[in-house]
Structure formats: C-alpha cells, structure tokens
C-alpha positions as CSV (number, residue, x, y, z in Angstrom):
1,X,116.8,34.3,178.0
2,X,120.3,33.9,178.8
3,X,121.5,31.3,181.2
4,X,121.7,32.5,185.0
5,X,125.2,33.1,186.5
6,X,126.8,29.7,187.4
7,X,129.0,31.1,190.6
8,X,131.4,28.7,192.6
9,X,132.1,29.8,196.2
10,X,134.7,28.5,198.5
11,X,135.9,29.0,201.6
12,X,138.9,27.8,203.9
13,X,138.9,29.9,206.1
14,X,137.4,28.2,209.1
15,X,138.5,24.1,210.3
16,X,137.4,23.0,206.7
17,X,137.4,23.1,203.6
18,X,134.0,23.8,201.7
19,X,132.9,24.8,198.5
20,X,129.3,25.5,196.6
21,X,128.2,25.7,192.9
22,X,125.1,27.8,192.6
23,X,123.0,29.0,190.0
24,X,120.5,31.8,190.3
25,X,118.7,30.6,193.4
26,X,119.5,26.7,193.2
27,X,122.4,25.1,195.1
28,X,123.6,22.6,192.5
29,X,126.3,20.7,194.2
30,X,127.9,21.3,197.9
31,X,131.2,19.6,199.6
32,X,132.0,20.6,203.1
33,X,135.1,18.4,205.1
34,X,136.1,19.3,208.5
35,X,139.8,19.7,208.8
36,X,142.4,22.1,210.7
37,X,144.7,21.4,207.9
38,X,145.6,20.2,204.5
39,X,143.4,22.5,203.1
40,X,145.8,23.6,200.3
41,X,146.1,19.8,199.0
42,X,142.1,19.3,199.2
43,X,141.0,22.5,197.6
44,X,141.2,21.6,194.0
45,X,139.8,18.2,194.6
46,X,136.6,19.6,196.4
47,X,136.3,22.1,193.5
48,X,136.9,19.6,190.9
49,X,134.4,17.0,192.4
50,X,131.5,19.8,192.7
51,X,131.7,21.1,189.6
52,X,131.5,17.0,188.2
53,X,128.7,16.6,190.7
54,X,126.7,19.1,188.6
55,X,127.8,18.2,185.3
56,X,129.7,21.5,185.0
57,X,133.4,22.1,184.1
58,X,136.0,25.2,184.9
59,X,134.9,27.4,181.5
60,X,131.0,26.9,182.5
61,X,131.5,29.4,185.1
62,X,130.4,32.8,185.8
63,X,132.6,33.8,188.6
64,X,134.5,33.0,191.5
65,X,133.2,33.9,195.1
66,X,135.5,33.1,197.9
67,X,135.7,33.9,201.5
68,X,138.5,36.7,202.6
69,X,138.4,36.0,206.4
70,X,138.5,36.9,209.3
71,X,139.2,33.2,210.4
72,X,142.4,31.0,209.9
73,X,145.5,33.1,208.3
74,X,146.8,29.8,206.4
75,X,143.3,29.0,205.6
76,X,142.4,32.9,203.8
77,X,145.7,33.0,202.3
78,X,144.5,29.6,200.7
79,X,141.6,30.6,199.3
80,X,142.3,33.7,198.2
81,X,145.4,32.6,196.1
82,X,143.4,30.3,194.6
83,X,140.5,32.6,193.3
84,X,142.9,35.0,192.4
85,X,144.5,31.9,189.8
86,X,141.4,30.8,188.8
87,X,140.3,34.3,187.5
88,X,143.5,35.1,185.9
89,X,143.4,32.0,183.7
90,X,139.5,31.6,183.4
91,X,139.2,35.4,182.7
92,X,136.2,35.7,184.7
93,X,135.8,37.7,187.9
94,X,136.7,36.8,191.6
95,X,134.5,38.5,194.4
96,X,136.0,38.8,197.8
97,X,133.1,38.1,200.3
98,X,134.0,39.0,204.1
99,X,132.3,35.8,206.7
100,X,130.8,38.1,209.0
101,X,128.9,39.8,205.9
102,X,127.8,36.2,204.8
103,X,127.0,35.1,208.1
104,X,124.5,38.4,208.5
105,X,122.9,38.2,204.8
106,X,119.3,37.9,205.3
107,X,118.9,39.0,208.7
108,X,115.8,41.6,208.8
109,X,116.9,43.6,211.9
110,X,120.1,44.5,214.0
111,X,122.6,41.7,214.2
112,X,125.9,41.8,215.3
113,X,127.9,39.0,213.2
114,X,130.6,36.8,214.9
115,X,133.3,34.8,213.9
116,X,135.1,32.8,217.0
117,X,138.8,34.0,217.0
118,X,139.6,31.5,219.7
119,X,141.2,31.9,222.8
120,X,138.0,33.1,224.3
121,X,137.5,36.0,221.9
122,X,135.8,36.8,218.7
123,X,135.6,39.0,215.7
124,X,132.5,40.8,215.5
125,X,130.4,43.3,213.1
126,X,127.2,45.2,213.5
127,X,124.4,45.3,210.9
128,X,121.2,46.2,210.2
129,X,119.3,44.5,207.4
130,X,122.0,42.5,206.4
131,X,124.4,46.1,206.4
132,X,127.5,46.7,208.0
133,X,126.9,49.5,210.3
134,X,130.5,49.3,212.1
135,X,133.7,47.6,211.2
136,X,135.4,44.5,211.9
137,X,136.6,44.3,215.3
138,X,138.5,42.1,217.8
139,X,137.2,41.4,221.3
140,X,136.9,39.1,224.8
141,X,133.8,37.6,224.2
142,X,133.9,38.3,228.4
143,X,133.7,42.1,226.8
144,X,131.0,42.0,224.6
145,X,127.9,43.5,225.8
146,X,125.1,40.8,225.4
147,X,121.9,43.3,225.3
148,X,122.1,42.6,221.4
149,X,121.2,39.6,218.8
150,X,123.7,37.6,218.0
151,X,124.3,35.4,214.7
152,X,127.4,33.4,213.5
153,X,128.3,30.3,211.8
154,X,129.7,28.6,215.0
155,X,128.6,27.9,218.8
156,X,129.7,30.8,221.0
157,X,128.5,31.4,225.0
158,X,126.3,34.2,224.1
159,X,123.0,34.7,224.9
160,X,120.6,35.2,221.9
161,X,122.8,33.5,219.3
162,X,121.3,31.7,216.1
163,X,123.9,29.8,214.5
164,X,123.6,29.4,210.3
165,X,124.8,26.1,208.8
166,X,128.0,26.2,207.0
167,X,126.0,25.3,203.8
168,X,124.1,28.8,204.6
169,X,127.2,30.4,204.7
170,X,128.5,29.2,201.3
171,X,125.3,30.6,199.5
172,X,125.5,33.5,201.0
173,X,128.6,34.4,199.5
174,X,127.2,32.8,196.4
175,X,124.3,35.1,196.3
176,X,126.1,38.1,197.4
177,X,128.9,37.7,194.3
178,X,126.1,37.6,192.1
179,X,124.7,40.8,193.1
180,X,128.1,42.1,192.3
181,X,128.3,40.9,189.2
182,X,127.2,44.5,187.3
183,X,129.8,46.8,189.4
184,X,133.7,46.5,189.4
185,X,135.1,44.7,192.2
186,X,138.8,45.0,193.8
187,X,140.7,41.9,193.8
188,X,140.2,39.4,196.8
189,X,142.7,40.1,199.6
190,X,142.9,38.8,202.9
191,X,141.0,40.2,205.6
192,X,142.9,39.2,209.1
193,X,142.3,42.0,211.3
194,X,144.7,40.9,213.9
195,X,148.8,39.9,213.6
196,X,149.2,35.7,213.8
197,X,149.5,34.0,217.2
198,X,152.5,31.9,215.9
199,X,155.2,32.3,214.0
200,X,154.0,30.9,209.8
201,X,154.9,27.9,209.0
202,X,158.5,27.3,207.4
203,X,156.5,26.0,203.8
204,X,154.1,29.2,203.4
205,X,151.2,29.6,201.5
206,X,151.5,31.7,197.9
207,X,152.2,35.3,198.7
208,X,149.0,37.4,198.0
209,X,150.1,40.7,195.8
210,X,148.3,43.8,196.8
C-alpha cells in the first residue's frame, strides 16, 4: 500500500505564524507563534523545525497547503510566495485553502464563517455542510444579523459563536488539500477582498504573479 500523502500547511495570515505536517489523519508535528510581524523571517524556521520534529525532510512531501486569506495583506502575501517557491523547486503541488472554508470544514449544518477584519468588522461566508453557499464578504459586525450560527477561529461579540483552535484550523486546510490531491488546482493567490487600510510598507513582500 503506498504511503499516505505527507501535506505541510501554513498559514500567516492572522497575528502568527503557524504551520502543521499531517499525514492521512494524524497530526505529526505543529508550531504555532503569536506575532503581528516578522513573519517573513520565521517562516522557514517554523517549517524547517516541523518537518525535523517528525523526522521528515523538504523531498518527503506530498504537497503544500497554505492559507490565501482573507486576514493580514503582508501576512497572505507571505505565505503564498512561499508555497508558490516551494512547489516550483520541490515539483509538487501547492493548494490554496481560503480561512473561512477551513474555519467551516466539518460543520454539519448552516454556518456562517468569520474572520475579524478589525475595526469592528469582519469577513464573513455562509455554508451548509461545510459548503460555501455565498461569497466572501465585508461587513460591521454592528450589521450582521445574529439569527444565525456563527463559527470562526477568533473571539467576536456574536451571539452563538464557537470558536476552533488555531491547531483546527491548520488541519483543516491539511485535510482539505488532500482531498484535492486527484483534480488540478489553480495556483495559490491571495484572497483580500478589501483595498489595505495603510499605505505597504517601503520593503514589500515578493510580488505574487497572477
């Protein structure tokens, strides 16, 4: 029987930096560190120190899973870049996993997904069994009605909210990649939604190439 797919999934996308190596159904090694910056300079480290963790190395892998957002624009632009290196010279695939499709894997009824976009708003997605029934969009949170279930990856003020641990959120993209697996996939890119806040900082992350 051959060996199950050995997937590593990052994400940078939130305030931190965090990264999984899983294998059919087993979580093999896990680093998560809070940080609203510095991400670019940690990434490989993280992914170098899970992979030893598990007694892997770089050509052991299957594929790449990494989150595309919404969240932090410095943060997706990270990632992405990365996955999009590591495929190139590893030769195997990348699989761009949205958050709020992570966050709402598993859930058995209607769910609307949020990410907090700060500022007292938040990007949301319905599903129902775990599949997107609208797309992403950008509210208030003041505007959102609450007569629904609610399930993220962060605390919000909303009423019938269950949160899932960041560790959840990495296996989720794990899991979903690896369903992928059999059908082509497009190359990661970014999924923002909205325009920045602030102008980008004067040393920018690697352009991402359509």
């Amino acid at each position: 029987m051959p060996p199950k797919p050995l997937i590593l999934a990052f994400d940078t996308a939130a305030a931190h930096c965090a990264a999984v190596l899983f294998q059919g159904d087993t979580v093999l090694s896990t680093a998560i560190e809070p940080m609203s910056k510095g991400q670019a300079e940690q990434l490989f480290p993280i992914l170098d120190r899970v992979l030893a963790e598990a007694g892997k190395d770089w050509p052991d892998l299957t594929a790449i899973a990494v989150g595309i957002g919404p969240g932090n624009f410095t943060g997706i632009r990270i990632s992405v870049a990365a996955a999009r290196g590591l495929a190139l010279s590893l030769k195997i695939p990348a699989i761009g996993i949205s958050r709020l499709e992570a966050i709402a894997y598993g859930t058995k009824a209607k769910q609307v997904s949020v990410v907090d976009a700060r500022q007292n708003r938040m990007y949301h997605q319905h599903f129902d069994a775990g599949l997107p029934q609208t797309d992403v969009a950008l509210s208030e949170i003041a505007d959102v009605p609450t007569d629904q279930s609610f399930v993220s990856d962060a605390p919000i003020e909303l009423p019938r909210l269950t949160q899932i641990t960041p560790e959840r959120l990495l296996q989720n993209m794990a899991i979903l990649a690896s369903q992928r697996l059999e059908s082509a996939q497009p190359r990661p890119a970014p999924l923002y939604v909205r325009a920045p806040d602030a102008a980008l900082p004067s040393e920018q992350p690697p352009l991402i190439l359509p």
